[in-house]
N, C-alpha and C positions, 0 to 999 in steps of 0.2 A: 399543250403538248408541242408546243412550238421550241422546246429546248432540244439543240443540239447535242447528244452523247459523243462524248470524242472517249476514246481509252487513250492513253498515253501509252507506248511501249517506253518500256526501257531501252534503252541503248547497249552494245556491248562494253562500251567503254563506264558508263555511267555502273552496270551488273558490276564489272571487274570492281569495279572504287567500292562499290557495298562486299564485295567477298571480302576485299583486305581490308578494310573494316573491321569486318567480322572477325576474321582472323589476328589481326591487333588484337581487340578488345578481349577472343578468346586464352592469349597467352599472357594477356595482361590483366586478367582476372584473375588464374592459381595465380600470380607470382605475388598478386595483395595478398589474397585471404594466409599466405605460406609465410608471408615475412610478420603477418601481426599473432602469432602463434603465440600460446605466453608458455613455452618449452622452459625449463631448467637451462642453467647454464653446467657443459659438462666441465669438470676439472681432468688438467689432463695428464694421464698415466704418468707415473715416477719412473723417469730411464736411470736403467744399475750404469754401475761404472764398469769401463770395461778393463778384463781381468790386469791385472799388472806385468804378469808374466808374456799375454800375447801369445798367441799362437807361432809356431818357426814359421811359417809365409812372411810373419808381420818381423818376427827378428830378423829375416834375411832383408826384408827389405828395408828395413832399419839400418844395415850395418850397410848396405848399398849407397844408401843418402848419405850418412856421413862417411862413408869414403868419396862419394862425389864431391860431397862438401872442402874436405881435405885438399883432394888432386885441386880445385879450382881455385882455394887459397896458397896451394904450394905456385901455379901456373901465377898467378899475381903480383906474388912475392917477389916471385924471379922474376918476372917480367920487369917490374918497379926497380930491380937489382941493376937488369941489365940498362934499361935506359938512364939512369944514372949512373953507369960506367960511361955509357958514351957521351956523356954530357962534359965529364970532368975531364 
C-alpha cells in the first residue's frame, strides 16, 4: 500500500476544450446521418407563363420604359447633331 493516489482535477481551460468537443462532434453528427439519406430527388414544379395581356400596372409601366427609352435616344441623337454642327 505504498502507492500514492493522486486524482487529477481537470482544469477549466482543459473542461472548456472537451465542451467544444462535444459540441463540434454534437452538430457534426446530424449533419452525416442528414446528407447520406437515400431521399428521392424532387422535380420541380412547371412555372405557367405569364398572361400576355399583363395587368394595367404592368402596361403602364411598360409604356413608361419605352417612352424613357425614346426621350434618351431623342437626347443622343441631338446631342451627336449638335456636336457635329460645331465641329464643321
Amino acid at each position: 500500500m505504498s502507492e500514492l493516489i493522486t486524482s487529477d482535477l481537470i482544469s477549466r481551460r482543459r473542461a472548456l476544450s472537451l465542451v467544444g468537443w462535444a459540441a463540434v462532434l454534437g452538430l457534426a453528427a446530424p449533419a452525416a446521418v442528414l446528407t447520406a439519406s437515400h431521399a428521392g430527388a424532387q422535380t420541380p414544379v412547371p412555372v405557367t407563363p405569364p398572361p400576355a395581356t399583363g395587368t394595367p400596372g404592368m402596361q403602364r409601366r411598360k409604356a413608361r420604359r419605352t417612352g424613357r427609352d425614346e426621350r434618351r435616344d431623342e437626347r443622343r441623337t441631338g446631342r451627336t447633331e449638335r456636336r457635329e454642327e460645331r465641329r464643321d
